[in-house]
C-alpha positions as CSV (number, residue, x, y, z in Angstrom):
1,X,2.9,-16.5,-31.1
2,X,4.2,-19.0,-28.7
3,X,2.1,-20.4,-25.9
4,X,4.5,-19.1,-23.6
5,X,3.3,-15.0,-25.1
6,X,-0.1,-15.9,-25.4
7,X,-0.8,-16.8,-21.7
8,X,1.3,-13.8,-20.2
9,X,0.2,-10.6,-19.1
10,X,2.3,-7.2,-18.3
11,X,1.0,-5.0,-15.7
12,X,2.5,-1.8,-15.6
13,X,2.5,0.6,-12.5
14,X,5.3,2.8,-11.6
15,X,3.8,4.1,-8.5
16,X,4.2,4.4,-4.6
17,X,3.9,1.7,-2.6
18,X,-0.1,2.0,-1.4
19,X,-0.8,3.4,-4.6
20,X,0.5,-0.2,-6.3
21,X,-1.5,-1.8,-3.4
22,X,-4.7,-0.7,-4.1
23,X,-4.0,-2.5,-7.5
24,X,-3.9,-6.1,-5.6
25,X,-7.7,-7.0,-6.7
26,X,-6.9,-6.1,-10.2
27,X,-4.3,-7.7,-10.6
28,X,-5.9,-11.1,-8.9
29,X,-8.3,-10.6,-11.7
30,X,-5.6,-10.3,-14.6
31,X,-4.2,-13.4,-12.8
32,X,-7.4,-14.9,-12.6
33,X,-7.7,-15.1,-16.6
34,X,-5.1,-17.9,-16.6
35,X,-2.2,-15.2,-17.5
36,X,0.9,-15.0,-16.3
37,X,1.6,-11.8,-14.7
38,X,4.2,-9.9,-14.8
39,X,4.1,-6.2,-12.7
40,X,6.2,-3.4,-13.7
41,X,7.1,-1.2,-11.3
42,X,9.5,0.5,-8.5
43,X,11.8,-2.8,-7.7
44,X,11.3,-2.8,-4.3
45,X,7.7,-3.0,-5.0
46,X,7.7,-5.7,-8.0
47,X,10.0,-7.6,-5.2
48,X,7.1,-7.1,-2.5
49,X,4.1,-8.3,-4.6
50,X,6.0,-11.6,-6.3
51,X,6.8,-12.5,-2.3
52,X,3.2,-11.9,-1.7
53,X,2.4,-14.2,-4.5
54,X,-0.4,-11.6,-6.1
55,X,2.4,-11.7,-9.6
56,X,4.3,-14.5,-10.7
57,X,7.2,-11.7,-12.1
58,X,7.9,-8.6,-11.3
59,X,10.5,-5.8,-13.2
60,X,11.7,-2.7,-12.9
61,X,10.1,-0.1,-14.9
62,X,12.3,2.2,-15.3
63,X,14.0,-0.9,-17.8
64,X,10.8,-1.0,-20.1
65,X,12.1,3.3,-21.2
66,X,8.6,3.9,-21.7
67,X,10.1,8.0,-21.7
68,X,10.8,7.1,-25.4
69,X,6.8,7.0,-26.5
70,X,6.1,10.1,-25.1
71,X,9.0,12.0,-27.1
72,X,8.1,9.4,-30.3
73,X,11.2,7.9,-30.1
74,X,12.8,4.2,-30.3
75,X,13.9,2.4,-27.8
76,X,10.8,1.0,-25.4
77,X,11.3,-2.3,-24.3
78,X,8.2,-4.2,-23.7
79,X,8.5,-8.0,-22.7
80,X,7.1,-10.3,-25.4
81,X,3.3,-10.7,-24.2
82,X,-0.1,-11.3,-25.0
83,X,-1.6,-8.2,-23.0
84,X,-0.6,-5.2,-21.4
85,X,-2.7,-3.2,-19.0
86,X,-0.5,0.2,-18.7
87,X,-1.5,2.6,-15.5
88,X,0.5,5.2,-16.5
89,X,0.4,7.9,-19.6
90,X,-3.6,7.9,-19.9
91,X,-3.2,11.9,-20.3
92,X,-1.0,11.6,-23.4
93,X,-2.9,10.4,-26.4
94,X,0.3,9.8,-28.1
95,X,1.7,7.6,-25.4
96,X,-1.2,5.7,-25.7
97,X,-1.6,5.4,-29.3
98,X,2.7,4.1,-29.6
99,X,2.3,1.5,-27.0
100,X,-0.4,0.5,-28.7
101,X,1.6,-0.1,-31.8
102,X,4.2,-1.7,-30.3
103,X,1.5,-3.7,-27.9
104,X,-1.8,-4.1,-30.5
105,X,-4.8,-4.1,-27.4
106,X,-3.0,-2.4,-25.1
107,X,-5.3,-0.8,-22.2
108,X,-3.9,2.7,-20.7
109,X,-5.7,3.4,-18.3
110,X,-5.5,6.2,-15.3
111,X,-4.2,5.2,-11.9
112,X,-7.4,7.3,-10.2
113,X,-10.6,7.8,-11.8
114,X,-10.9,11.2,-12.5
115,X,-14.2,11.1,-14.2
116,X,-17.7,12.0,-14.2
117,X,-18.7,10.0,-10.5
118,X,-19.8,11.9,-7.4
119,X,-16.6,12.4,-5.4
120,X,-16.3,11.6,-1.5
121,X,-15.4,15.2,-1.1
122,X,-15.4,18.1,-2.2
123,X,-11.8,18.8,-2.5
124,X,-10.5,19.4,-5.9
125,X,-8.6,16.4,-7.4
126,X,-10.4,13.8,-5.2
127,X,-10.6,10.4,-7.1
128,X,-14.0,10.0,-8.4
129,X,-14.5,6.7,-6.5
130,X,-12.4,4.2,-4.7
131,X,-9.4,4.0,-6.6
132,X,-8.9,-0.1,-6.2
133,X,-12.2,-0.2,-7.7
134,X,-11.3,2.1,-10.8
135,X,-8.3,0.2,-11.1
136,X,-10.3,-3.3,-10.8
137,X,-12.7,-2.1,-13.3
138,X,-10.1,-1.5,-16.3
139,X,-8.9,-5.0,-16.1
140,X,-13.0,-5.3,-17.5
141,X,-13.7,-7.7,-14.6
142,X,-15.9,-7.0,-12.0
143,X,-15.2,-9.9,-9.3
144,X,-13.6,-8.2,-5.9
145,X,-11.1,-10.5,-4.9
146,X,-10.8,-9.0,-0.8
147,X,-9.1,-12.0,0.5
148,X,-6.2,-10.9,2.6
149,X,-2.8,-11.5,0.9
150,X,-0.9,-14.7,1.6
151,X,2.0,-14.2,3.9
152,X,4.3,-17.0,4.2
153,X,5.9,-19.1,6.8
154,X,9.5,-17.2,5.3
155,X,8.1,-14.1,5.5
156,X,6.6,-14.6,9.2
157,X,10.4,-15.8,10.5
158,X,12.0,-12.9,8.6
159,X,9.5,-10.5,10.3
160,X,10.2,-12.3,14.0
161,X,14.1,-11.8,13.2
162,X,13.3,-7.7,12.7
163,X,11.3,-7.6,15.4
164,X,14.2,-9.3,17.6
165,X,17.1,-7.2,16.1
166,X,14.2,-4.2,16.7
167,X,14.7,-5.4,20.8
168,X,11.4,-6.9,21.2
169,X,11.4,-9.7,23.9
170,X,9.0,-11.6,22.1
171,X,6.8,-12.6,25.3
172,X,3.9,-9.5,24.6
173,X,2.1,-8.4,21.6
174,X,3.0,-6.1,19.6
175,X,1.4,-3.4,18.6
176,X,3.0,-1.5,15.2
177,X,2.6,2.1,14.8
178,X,3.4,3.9,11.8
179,X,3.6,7.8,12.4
180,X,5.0,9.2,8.8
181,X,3.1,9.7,5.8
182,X,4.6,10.2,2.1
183,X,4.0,13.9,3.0
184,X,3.2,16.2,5.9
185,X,0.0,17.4,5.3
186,X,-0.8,13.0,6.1
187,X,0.4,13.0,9.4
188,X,-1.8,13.2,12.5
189,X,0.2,14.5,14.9
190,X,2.5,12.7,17.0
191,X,0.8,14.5,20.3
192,X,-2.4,13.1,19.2
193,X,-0.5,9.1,18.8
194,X,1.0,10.1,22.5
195,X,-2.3,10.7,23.8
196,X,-3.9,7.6,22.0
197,X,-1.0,5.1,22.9
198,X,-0.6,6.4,26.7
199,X,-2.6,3.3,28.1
200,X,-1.0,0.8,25.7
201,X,2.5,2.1,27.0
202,X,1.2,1.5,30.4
203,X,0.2,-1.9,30.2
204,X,3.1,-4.7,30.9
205,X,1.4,-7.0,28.0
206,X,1.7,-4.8,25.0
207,X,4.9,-3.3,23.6
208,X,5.1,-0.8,20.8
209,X,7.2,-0.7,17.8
210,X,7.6,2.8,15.9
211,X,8.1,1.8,12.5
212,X,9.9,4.4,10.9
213,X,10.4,3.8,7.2
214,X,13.0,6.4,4.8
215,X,11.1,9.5,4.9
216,X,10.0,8.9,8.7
217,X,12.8,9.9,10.4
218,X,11.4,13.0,11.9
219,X,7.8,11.8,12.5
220,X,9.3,8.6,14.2
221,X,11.8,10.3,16.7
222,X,8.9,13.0,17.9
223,X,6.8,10.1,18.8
224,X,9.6,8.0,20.2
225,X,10.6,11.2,22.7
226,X,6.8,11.1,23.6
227,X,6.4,7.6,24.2
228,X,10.0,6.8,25.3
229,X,9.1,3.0,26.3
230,X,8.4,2.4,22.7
231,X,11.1,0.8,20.4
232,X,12.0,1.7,16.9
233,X,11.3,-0.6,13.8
234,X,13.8,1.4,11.4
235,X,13.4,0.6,7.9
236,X,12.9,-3.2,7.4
237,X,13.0,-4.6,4.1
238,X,9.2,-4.9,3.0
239,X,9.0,-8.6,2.6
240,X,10.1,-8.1,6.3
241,X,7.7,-5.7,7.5
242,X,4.8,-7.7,5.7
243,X,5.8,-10.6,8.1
244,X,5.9,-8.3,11.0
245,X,2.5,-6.4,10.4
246,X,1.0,-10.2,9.6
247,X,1.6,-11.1,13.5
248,X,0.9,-8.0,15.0
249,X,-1.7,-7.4,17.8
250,X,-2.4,-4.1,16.7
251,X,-1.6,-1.7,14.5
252,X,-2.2,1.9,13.9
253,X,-1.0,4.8,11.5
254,X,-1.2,7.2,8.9
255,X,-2.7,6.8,5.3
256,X,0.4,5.8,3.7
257,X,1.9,3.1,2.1
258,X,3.1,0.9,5.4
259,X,-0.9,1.4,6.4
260,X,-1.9,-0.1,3.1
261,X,0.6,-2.9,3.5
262,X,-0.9,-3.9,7.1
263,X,-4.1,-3.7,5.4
264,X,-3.6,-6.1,2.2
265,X,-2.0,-8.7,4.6
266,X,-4.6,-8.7,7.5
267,X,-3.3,-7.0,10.2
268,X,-5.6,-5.8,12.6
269,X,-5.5,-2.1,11.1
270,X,-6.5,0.9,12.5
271,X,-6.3,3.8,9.6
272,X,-6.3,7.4,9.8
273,X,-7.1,9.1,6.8
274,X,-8.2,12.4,6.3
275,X,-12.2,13.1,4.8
276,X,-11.0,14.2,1.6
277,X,-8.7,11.4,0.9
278,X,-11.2,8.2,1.3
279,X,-11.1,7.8,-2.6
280,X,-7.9,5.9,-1.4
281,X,-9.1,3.6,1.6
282,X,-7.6,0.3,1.2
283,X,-9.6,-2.8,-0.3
284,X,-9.5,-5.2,2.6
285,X,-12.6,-5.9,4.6
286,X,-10.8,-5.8,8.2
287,X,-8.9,-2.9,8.3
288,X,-11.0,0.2,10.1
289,X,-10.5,3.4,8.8
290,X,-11.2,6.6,10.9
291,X,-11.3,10.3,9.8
292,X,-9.4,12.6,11.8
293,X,-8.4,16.3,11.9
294,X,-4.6,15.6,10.9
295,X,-4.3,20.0,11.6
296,X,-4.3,19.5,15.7
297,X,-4.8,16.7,18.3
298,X,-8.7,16.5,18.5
299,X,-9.8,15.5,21.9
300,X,-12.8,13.2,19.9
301,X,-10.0,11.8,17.4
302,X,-8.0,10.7,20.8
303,X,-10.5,9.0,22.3
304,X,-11.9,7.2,19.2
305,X,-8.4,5.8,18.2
306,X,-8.0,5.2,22.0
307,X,-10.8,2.7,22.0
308,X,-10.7,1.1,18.7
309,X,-6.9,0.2,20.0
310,X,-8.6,-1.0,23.2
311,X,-11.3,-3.0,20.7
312,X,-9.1,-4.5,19.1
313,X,-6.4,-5.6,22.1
314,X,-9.3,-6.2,24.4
């Protein structure tokens, strides 16, 4: 084995955007064993995380045709490394027990912990505790690397150069908002964001970007019609919109991906999740997460979001 193979490491994650997220501390830790790391996953994502510097390589994992273990057929492609930590295929034995023959070690692993821990609710497929932790633990170290992720310099200019071609004047903060969710049943209602950004839209200091991301279309112009002096952030790269959410003033939005991405890089965060989906709270220390009815504007949820925005523009 060549030193080359015996120092790397192939992380394997094919999911959404937060979901890959709340893998950041784990992978810190696979990183932290001297390995280099490469991450599988959507490309977009893999792109993300090497700019972030949490993997030194990223790939796309549709190119590893991991489909072919589960069908006990030829033609996976796994790099040539030392160790592969696989979040994907845990419920199929057989998966398991092929990559392991092709990959002697190999850890498959669940991306949620589905086991025998007290969940935070009880709704029925809740993770059975924070999922960054259960995926921190399968890497079989315990250190919690929180540190925000490193944003650079690059990454800063490319986010001032969307927020310019976004029409921001660049004299007032910014505060980000984020109304979409990767589904419906996510999305406090864009009445309730009205009510909660109304003094924010009224002050001359502040300015507010609606990000608006593939899926957000809908979401994005609802809020815009209700908060007409706000702008529209439409679908920045996300090396781009990690530079933007690392200067914000302020941001606020749904549990979703974006959120998760303004959490890992520091912004000042403001999440809204509802009770039964805490399992998937990001990692980070600074971003504040509320619980909110997402059914109906809740006078109480208002005013909370209202002054945690006013806590944290002052």
């Amino acid at each position: 084995m060549s030193r080359a193979v015996a120092s790397a490491t192939l992380a394997i994650h094919p999911g959404a955007l937060g979901d890959v997220l709340l893998a950041i501390p784990a992978l810190r830790a696979l990183r932290a064993a001297g390995a280099r790391l490469t991450l599988a996953a959507q490309p977009r994502i893999a792109s993300l995380l090497v700019a972030l510097d949490e993997t030194d390589d990223g790939c796309d994992f549709e190119s590893l045709r991991l489909d072919a273990l589960f069908a006990g057929e030829r033609g996976a492609r796994l790099p040539a490394v030392e160790r592969v930590v696989c979040w994907f295929g845990a419920r199929d034995p057989d998966f398991a027990r092929r990559l392991a023959a092709i990959s002697p070690g190999a850890i498959v692993a669940a991306s949620v912990d589905r086991g025998g821990l007290t969940p935070p609710s009880d709704t029925p497929g809740a993770p059975g505790r924070d999922v960054w932790r259960h995926l921190l633990a399968t890497t079989g170290d315990a250190r919690e690397r929180r540190d925000v992720a490193r944003v650079s310099d690059t990454l800063v200019a490319e986010g001032r150069a969307t927020l310019a071609g976004a029409g921001s004047d660049g004299a007032r903060r910014v505060v980000v908002v984020h109304p979409g969710a990767g589904s419906a049943a996510k999305r406090w209602p864009a009445a309730a964001f009205a009510e909660a950004l109304a003094p924010l839209a009224a002050r001359r200091d502040v300015e507010i970007m609606v990000h608006e991301g593939p899926a957000d279309a809908e979401p994005a112009a609802r809020l815009l019609r209700l908060v007409p002096s706000a702008r529209r952030l439409r679908e920045p790269s996300l090396p781009a919109l990690a530079g933007v959410l690392a200067r914000c003033a302020a941001y606020v939005g749904n549990d979703s991906g974006v959120s998760h991405l303004a959490a890992a890089v520091g912004a000042p965060a403001l999440l809204l999740f509802a009770a039964a989906n805490l399992g998937w709270r990001p990692w980070a220390h600074a971003a504040r997460v509320l619980t909110v009815s997402l059914e109906r504007a809740e006078a109480g949820d208002v005013s909370e979001v209202r002054g945690a925005l006013d806590a944290i523009l002052g």
